[in-house]
Backbone as CSV, one residue per row, in Angstrom:
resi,resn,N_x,N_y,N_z,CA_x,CA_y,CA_z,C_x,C_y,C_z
1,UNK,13.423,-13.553,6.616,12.691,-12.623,5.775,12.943,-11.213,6.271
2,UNK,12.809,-10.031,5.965,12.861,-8.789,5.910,11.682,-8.431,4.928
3,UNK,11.611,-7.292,5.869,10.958,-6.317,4.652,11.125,-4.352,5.475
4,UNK,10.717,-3.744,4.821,10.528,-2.433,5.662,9.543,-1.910,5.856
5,UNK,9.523,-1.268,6.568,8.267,-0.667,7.369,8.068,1.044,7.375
6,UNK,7.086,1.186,6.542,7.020,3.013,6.835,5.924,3.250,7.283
7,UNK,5.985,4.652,7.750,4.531,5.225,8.208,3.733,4.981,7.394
8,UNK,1.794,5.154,7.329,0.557,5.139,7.020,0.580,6.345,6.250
9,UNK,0.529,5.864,5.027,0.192,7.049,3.850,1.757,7.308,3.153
10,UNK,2.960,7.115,4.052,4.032,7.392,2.950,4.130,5.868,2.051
11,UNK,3.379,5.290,2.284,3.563,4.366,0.759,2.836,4.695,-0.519
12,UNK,1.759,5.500,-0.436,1.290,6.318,-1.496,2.498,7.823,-2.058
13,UNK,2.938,8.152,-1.351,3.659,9.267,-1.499,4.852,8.704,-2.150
14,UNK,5.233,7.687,-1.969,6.349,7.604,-2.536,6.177,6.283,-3.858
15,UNK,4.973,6.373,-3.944,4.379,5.375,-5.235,4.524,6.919,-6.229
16,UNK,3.690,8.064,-5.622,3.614,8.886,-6.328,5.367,9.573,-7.197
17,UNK,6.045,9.570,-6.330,7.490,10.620,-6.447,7.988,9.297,-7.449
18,UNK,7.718,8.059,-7.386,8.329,6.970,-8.299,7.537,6.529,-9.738
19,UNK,6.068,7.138,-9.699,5.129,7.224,-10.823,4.814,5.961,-11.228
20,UNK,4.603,4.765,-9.996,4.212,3.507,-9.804,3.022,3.908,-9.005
21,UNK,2.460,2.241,-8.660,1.528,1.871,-7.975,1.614,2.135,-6.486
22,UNK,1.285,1.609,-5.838,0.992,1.531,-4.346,1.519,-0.194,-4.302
23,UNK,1.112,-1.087,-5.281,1.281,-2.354,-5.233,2.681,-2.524,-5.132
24,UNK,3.512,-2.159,-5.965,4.712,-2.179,-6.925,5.456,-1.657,-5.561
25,UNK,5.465,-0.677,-4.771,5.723,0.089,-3.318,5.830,-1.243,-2.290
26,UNK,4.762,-1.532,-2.262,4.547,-3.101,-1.299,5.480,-3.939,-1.325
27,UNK,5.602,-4.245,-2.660,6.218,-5.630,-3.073,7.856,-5.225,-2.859
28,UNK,7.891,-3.648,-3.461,9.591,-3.204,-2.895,10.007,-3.582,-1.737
29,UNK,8.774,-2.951,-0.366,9.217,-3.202,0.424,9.212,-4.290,1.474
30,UNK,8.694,-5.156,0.611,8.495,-6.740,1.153,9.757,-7.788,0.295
31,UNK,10.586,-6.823,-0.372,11.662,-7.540,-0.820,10.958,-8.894,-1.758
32,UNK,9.908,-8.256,-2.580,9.331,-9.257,-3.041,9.357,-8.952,-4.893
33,UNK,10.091,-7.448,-5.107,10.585,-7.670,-6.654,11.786,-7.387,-6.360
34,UNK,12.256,-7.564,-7.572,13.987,-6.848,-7.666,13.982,-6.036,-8.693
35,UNK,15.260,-5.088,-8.767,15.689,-4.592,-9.909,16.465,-3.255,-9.306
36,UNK,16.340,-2.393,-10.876,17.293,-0.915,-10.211,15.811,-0.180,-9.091
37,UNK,14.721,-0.178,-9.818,13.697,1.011,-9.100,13.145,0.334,-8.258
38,UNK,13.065,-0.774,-7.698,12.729,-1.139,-6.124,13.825,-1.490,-5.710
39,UNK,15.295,-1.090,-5.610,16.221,-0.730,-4.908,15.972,0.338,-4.631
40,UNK,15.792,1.505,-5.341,15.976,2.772,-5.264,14.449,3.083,-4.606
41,UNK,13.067,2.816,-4.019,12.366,2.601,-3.460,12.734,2.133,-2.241
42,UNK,13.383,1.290,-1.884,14.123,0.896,-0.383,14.448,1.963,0.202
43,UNK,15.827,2.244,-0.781,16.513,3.412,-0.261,15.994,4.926,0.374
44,UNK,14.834,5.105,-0.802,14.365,6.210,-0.094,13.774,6.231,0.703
45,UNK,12.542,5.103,0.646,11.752,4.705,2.406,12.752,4.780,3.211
46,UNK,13.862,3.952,3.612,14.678,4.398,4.514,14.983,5.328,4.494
47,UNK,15.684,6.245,4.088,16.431,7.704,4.299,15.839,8.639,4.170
48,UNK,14.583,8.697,3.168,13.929,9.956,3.405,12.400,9.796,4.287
49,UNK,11.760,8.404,4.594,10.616,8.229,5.004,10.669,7.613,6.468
50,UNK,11.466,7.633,6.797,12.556,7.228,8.110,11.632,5.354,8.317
51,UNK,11.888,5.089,6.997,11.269,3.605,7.001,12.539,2.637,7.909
52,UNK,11.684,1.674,8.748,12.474,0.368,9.220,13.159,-0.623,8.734
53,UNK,13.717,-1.213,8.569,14.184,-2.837,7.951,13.647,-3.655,9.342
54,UNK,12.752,-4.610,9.281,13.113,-5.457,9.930,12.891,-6.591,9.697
55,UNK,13.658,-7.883,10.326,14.018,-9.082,9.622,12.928,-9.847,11.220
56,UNK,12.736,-10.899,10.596,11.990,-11.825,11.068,12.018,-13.403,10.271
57,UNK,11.484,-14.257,11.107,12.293,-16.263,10.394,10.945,-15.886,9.756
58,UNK,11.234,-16.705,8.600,10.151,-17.003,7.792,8.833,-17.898,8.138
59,UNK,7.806,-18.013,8.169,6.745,-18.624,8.602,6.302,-19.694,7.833
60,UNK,6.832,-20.774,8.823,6.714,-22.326,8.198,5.086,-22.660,8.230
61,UNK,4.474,-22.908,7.307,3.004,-23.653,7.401,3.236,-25.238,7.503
62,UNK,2.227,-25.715,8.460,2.028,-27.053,8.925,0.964,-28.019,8.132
């Protein structure tokens, strides 16, 4: 799994500059929608929000 990681409060800021939710932000960066505008949500958390990628095994329930 992956997802990215930004600072506290730039996920509102960049819900705002994309004229989405805060939810819709989440789910971008939990690699949990697809399309062109949560690509382009990735991209900018990374490069302009100096957001993380990081990958981790998926969490098996017992």
């Amino acid at each position: 799994m992956e997802k990215i990681i930004v600072k506290w409060g730039d996920t509102s800021k960049i819900a705002k500059r994309f004229n989405v939710s805060t939810q819709a932000v989440r789910y971008a960066l939990r690699f949990a929608s697809s399309g062109e505008r949560p690509d382009k949500i990735r991209e900018v958390a990374i490069k302009e929000y100096g957001g993380q990628l990081v990958k981790f095994p998926k969490r098996v329930l017992k």
